[in-house]
N, CA and C atoms as a LAMMPS dump frame, in Angstrom:
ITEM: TIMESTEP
0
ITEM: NUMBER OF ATOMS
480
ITEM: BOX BOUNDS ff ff ff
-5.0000000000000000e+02 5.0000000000000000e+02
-5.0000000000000000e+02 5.0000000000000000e+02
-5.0000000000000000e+02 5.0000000000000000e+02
ITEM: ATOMS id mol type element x y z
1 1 1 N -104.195 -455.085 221.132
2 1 2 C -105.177 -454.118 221.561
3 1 3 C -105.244 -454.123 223.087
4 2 1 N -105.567 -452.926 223.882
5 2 2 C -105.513 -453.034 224.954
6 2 3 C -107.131 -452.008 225.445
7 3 1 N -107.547 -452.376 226.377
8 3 2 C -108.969 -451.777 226.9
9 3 3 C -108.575 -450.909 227.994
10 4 1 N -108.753 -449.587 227.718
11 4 2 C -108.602 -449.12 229.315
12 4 3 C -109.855 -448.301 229.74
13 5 1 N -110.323 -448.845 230.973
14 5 2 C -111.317 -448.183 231.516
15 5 3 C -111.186 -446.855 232.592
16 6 1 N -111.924 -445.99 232.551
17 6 2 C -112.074 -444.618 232.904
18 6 3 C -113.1 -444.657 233.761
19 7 1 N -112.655 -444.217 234.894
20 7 2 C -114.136 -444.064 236.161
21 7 3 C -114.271 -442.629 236.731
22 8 1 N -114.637 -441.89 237.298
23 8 2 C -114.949 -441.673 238.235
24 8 3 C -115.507 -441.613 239.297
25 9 1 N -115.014 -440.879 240.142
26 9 2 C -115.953 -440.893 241.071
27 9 3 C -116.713 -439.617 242.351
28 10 1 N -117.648 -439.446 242.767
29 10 2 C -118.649 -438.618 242.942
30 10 3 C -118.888 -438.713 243.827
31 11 1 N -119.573 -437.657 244.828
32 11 2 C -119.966 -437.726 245.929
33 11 3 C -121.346 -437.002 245.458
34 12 1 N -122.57 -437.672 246.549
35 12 2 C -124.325 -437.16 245.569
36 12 3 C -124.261 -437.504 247.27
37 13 1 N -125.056 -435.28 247.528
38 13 2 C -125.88 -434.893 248.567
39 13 3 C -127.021 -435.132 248.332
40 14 1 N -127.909 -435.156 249.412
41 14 2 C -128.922 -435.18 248.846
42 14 3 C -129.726 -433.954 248.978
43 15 1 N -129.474 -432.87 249.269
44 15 2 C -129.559 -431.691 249.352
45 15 3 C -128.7 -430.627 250.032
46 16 1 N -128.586 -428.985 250.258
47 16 2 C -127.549 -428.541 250.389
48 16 3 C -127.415 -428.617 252.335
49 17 1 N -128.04 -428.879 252.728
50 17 2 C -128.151 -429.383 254.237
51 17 3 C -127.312 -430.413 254.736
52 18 1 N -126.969 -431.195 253.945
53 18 2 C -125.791 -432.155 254.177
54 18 3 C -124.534 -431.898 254.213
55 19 1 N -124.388 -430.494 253.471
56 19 2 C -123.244 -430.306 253.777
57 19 3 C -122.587 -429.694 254.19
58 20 1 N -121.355 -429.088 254.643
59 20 2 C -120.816 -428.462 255.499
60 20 3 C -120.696 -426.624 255.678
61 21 1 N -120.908 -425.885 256.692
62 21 2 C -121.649 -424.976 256.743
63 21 3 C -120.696 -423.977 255.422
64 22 1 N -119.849 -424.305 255.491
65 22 2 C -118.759 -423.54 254.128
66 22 3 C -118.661 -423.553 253.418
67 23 1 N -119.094 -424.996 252.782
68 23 2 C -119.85 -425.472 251.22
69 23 3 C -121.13 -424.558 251.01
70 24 1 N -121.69 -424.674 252.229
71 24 2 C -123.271 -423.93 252.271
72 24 3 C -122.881 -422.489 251.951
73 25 1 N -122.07 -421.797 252.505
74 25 2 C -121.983 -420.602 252.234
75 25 3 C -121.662 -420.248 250.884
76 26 1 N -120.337 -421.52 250.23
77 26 2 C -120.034 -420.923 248.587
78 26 3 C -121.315 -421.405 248.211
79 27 1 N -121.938 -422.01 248.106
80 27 2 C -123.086 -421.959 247.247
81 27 3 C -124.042 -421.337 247.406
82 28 1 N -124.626 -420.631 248.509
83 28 2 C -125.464 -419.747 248.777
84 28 3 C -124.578 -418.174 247.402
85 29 1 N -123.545 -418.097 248.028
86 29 2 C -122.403 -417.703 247.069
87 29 3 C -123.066 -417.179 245.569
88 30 1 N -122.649 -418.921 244.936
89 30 2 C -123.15 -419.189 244.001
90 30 3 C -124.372 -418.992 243.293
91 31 1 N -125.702 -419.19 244.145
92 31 2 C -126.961 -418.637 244.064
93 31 3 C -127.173 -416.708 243.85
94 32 1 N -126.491 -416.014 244.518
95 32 2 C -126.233 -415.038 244.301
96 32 3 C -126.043 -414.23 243.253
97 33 1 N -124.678 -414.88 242.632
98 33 2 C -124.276 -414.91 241.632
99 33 3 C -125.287 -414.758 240.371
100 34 1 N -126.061 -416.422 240.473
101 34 2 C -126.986 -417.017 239.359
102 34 3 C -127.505 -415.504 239.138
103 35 1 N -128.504 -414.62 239.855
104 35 2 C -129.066 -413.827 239.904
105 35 3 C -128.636 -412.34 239.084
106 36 1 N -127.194 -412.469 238.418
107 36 2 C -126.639 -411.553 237.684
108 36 3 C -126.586 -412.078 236.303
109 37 1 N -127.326 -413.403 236.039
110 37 2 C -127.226 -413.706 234.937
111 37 3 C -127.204 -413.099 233.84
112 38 1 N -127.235 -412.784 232.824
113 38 2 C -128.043 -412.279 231.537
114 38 3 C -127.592 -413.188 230.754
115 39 1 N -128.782 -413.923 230.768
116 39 2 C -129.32 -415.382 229.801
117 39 3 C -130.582 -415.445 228.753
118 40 1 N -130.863 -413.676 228.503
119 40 2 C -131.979 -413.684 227.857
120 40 3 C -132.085 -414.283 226.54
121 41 1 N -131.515 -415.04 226.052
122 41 2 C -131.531 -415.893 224.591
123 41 3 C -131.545 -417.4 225.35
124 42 1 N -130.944 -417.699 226.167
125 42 2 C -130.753 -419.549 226.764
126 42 3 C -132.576 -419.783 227.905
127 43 1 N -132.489 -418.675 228.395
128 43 2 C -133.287 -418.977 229.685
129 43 3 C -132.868 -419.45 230.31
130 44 1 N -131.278 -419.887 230.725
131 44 2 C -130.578 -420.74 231.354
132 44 3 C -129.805 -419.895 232.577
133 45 1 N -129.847 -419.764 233.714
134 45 2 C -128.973 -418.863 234.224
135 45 3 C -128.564 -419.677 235.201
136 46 1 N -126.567 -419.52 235.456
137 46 2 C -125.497 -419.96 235.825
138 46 3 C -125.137 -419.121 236.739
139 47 1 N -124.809 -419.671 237.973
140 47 2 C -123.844 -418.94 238.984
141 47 3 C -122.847 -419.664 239.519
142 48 1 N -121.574 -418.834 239.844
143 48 2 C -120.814 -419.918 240.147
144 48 3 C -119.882 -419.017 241.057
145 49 1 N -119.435 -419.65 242.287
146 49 2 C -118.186 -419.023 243.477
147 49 3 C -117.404 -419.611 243.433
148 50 1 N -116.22 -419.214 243.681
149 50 2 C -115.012 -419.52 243.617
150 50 3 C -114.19 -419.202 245.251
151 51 1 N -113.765 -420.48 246.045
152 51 2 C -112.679 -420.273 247.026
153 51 3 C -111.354 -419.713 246.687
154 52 1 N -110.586 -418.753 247.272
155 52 2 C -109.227 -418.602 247.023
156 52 3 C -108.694 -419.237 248.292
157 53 1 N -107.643 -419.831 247.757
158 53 2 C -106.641 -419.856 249.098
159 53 3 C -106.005 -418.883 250.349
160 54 1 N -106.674 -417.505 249.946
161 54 2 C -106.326 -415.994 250.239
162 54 3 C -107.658 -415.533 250.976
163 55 1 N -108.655 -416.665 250.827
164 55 2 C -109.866 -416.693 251.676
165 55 3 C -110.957 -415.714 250.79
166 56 1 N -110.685 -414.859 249.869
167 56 2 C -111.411 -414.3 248.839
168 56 3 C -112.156 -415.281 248.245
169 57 1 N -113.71 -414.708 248.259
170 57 2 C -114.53 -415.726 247.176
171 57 3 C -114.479 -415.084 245.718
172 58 1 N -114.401 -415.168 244.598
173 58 2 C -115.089 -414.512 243.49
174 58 3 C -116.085 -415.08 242.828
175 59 1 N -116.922 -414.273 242.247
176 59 2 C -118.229 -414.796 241.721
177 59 3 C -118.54 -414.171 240.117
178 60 1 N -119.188 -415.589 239.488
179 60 2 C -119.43 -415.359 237.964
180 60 3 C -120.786 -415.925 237.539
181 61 1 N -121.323 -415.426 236.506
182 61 2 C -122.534 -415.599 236.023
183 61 3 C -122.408 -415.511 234.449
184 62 1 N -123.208 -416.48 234.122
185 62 2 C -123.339 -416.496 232.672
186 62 3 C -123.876 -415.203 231.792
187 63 1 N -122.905 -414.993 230.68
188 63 2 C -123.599 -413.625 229.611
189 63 3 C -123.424 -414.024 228.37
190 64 1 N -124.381 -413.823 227.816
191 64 2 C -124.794 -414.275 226.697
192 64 3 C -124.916 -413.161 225.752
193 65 1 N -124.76 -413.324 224.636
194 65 2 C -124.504 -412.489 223.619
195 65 3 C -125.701 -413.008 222.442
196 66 1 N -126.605 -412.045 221.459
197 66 2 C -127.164 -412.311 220.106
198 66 3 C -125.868 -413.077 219.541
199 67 1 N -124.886 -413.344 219.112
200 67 2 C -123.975 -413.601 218.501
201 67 3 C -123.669 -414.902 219.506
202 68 1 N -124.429 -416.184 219.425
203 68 2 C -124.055 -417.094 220.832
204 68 3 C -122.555 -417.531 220.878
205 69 1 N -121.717 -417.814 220.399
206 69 2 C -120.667 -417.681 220.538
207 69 3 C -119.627 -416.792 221.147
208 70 1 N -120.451 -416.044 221.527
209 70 2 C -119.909 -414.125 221.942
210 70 3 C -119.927 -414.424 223.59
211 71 1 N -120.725 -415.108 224.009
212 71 2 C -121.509 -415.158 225.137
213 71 3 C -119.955 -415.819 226.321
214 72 1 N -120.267 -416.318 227.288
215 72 2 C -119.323 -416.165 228.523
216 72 3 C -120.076 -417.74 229.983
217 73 1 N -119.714 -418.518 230.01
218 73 2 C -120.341 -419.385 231.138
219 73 3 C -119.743 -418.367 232.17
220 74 1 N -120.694 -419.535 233.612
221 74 2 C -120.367 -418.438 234.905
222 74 3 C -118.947 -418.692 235.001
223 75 1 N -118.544 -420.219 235.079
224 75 2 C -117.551 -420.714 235.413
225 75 3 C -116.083 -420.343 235.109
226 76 1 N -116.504 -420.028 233.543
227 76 2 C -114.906 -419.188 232.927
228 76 3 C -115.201 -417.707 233.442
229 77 1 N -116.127 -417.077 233.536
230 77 2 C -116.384 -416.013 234.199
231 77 3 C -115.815 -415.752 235.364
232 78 1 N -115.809 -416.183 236.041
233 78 2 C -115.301 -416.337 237.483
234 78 3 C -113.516 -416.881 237.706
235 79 1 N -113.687 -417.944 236.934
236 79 2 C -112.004 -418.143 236.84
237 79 3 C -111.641 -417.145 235.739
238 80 1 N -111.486 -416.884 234.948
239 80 2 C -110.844 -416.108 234.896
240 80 3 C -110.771 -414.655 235.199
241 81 1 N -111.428 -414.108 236.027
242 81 2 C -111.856 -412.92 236.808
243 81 3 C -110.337 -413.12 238.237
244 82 1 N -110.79 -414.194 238.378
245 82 2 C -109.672 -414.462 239.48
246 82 3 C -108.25 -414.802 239.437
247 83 1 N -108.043 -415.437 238.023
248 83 2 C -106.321 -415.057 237.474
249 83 3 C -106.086 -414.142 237.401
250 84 1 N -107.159 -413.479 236.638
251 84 2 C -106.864 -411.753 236.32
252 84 3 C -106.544 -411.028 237.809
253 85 1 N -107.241 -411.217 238.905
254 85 2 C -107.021 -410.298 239.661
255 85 3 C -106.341 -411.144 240.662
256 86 1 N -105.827 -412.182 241.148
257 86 2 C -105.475 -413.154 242.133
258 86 3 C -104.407 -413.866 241.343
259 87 1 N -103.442 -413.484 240.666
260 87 2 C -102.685 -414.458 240.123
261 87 3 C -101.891 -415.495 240.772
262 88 1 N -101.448 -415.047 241.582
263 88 2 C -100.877 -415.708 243
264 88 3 C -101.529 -416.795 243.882
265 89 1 N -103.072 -416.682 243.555
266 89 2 C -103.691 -417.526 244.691
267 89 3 C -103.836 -418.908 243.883
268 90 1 N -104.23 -419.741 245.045
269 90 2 C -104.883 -420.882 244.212
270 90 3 C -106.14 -421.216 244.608
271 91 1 N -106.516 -421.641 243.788
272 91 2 C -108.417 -422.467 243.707
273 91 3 C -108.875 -423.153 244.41
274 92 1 N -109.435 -423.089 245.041
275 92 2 C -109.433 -424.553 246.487
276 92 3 C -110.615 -424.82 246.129
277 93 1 N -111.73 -423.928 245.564
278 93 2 C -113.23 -424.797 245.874
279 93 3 C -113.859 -423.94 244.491
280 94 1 N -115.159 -424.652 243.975
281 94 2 C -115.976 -423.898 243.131
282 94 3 C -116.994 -424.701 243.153
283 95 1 N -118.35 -423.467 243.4
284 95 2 C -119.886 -424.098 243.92
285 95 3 C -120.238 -423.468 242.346
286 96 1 N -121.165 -424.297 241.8
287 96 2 C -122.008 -424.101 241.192
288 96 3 C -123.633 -424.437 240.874
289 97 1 N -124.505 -423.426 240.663
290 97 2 C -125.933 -423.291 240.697
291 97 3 C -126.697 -423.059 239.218
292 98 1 N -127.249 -423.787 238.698
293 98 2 C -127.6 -423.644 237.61
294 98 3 C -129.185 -424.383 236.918
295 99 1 N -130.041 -423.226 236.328
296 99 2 C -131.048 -423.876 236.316
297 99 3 C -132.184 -422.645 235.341
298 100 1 N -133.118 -423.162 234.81
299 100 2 C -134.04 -422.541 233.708
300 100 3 C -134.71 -421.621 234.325
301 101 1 N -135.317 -420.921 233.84
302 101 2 C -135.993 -420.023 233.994
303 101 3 C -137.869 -419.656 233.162
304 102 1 N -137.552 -421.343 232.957
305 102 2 C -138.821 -421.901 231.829
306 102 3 C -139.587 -423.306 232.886
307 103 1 N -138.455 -423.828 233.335
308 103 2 C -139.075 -424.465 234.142
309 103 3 C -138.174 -424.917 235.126
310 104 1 N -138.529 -425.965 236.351
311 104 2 C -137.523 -426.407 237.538
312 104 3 C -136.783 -427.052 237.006
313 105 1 N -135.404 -426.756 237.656
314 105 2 C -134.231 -427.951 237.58
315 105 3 C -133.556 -428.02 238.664
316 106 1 N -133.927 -430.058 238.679
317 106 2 C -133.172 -430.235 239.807
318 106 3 C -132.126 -430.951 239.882
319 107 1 N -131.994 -431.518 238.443
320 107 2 C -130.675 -431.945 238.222
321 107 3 C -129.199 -431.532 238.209
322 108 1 N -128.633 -431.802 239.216
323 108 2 C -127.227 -431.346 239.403
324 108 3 C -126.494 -431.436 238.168
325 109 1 N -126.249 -429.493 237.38
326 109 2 C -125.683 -429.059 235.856
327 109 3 C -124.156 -428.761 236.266
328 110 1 N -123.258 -430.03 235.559
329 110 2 C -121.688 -429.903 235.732
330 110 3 C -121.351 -428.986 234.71
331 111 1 N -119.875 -428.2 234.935
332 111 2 C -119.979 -427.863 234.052
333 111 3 C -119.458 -428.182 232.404
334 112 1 N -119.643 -427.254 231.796
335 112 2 C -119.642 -427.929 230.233
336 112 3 C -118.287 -428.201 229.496
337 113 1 N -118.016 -428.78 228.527
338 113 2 C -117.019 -428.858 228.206
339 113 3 C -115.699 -427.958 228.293
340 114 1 N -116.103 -426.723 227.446
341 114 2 C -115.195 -425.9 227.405
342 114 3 C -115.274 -425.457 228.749
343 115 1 N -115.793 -425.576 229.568
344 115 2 C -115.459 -424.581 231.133
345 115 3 C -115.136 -425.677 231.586
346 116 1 N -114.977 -426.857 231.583
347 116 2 C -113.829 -428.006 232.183
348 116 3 C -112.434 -428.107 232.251
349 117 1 N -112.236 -427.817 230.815
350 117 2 C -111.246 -427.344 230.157
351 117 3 C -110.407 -426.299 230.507
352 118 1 N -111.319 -425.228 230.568
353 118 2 C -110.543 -424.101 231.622
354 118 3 C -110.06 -424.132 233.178
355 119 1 N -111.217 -424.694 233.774
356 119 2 C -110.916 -425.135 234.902
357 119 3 C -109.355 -426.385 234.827
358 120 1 N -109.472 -427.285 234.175
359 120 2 C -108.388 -427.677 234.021
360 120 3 C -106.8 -427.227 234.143
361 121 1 N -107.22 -426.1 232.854
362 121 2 C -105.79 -425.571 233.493
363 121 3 C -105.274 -424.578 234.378
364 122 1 N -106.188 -424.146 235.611
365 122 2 C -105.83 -424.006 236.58
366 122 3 C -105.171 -425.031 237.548
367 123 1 N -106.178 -426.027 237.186
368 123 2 C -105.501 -427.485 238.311
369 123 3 C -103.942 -427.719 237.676
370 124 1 N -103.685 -427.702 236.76
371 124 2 C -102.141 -427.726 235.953
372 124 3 C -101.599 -426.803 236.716
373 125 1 N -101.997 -425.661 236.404
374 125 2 C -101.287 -424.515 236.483
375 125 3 C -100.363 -424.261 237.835
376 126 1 N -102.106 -424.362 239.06
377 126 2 C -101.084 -424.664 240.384
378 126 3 C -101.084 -425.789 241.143
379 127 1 N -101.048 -426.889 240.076
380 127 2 C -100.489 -428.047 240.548
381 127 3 C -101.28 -428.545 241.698
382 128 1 N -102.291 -428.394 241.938
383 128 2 C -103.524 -428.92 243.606
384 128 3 C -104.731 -428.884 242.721
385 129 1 N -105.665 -430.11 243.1
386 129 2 C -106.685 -429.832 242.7
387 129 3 C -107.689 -428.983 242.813
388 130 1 N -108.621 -428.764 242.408
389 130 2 C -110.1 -427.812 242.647
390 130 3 C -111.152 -428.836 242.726
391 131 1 N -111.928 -428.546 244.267
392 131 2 C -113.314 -429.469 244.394
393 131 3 C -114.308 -428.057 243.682
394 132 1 N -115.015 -429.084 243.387
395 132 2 C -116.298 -428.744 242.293
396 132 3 C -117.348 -429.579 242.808
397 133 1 N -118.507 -428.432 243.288
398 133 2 C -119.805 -428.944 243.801
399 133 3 C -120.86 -428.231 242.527
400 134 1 N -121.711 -429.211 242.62
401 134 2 C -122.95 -428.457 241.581
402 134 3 C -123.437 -429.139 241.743
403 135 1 N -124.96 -428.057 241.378
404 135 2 C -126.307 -428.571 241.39
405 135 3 C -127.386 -427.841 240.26
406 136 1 N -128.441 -428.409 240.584
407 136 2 C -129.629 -428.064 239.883
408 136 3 C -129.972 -426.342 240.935
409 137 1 N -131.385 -425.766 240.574
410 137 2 C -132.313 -425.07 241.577
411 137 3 C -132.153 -425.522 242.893
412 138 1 N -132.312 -426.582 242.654
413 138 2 C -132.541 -427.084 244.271
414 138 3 C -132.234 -428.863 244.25
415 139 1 N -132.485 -429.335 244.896
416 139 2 C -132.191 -431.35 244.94
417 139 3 C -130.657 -431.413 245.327
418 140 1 N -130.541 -432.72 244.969
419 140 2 C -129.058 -433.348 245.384
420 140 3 C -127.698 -432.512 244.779
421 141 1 N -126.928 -432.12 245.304
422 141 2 C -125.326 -431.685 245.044
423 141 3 C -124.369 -432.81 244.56
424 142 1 N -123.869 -432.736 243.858
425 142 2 C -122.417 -433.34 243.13
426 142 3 C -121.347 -432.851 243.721
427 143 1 N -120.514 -433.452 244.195
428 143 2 C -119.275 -433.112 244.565
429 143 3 C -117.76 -433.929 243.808
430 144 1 N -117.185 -433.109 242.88
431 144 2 C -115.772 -433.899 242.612
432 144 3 C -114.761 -433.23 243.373
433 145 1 N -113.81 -434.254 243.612
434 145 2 C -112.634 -433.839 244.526
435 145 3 C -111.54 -432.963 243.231
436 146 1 N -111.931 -433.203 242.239
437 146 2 C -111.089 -432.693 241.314
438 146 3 C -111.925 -432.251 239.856
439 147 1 N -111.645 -431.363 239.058
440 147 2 C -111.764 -431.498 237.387
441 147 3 C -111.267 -432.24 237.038
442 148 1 N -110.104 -432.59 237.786
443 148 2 C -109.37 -433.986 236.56
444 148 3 C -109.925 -435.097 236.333
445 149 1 N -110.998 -435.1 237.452
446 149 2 C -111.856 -436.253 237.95
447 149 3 C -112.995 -436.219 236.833
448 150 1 N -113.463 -435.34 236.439
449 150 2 C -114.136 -434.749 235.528
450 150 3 C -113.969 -434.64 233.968
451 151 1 N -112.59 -434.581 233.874
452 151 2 C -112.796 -434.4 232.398
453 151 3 C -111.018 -435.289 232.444
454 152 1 N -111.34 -436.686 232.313
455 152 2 C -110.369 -437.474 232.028
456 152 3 C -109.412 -437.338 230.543
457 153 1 N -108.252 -437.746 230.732
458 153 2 C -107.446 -438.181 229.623
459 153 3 C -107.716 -436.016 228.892
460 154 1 N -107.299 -435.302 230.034
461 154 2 C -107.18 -434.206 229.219
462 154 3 C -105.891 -433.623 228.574
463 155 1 N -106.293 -432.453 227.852
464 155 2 C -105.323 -431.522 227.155
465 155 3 C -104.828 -430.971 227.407
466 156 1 N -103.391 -430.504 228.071
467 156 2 C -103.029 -429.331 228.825
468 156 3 C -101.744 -428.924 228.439
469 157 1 N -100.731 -428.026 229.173
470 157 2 C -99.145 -427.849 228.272
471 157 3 C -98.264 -428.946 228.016
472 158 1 N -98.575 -430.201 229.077
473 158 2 C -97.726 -430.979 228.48
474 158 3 C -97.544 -431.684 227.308
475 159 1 N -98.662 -431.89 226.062
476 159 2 C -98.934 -432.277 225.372
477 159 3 C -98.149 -431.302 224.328
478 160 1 N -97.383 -430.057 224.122
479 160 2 C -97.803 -429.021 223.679
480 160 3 C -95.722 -429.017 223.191
């Protein structure tokens, strides 16, 4: 038998003032975004920006469907908005903002499985990672230097 341990590791702002005026901007970005939500079944509304390497930001917001399964995070929203129209570029950065609409959140919301996943295989795809910042409403920022960092021991074509 053998034990193998899995870490990551994180960088925790302690608010969006710490960080650099370009981070500040995708996430202001991002906040933007949140604001196109339609989360009327979650109360949950997601925004999320996206850096291109082409200097283009794109921006996604969560939609939700009666049929919850139907529904869309910001995150795949946005990436894939930007394969679709940027196939060529690559991903350099993605801010995300996420938080209720029932009450405050200030807990920095990563994103969820399946939008890890996706994000993933962009980092495959063009071979460089994607930093990923998120947060709550407001409080401390998360920063990973990668998804891979994020969603260890993943699934992608090579397995395939």
């Amino acid at each position: 038998m053998k034990e193998i341990i899995i870490e990551a590791k994180l960088t925790v702002y302690d608010n969006l003032d710490a960080l650099s005026e370009d981070i500040i901007a995708l996430m202001d970005q991002a906040a933007i975004a949140r604001k196109n939500s339609y989360s009327p079944y979650s109360k949950f509304s997601v925004g999320a920006a996206i850096l291109l390497d082409n200097n283009e930001i794109v921006l996604g917001s969560n939609q939700e469907n009666a049929s919850y399964p139907s529904g869309l995070c910001a995150e795949r929203t946005a990436i894939y908005y930007a394969g679709s129209q940027y196939p060529d570029a690559k991903i350099l950065k993605m801010a995300i903002i996420a938080g209720s609409r029932i009450h405050q959140t200030i807990t920095p919301i990563p994103p969820c499985g399946a939008c890890r996943q996706a994000i993933a295989e962009y980092e495959v795809k063009q071979n460089a990672d994607i930093e990923i910042y998120f947060m709550g409403e407001s409080g401390k920022v998360v920063k990973s230097h990668s998804l891979a960092n994020l969603l260890p021991l993943g699934f992608d074509k090579s397995v395939l």
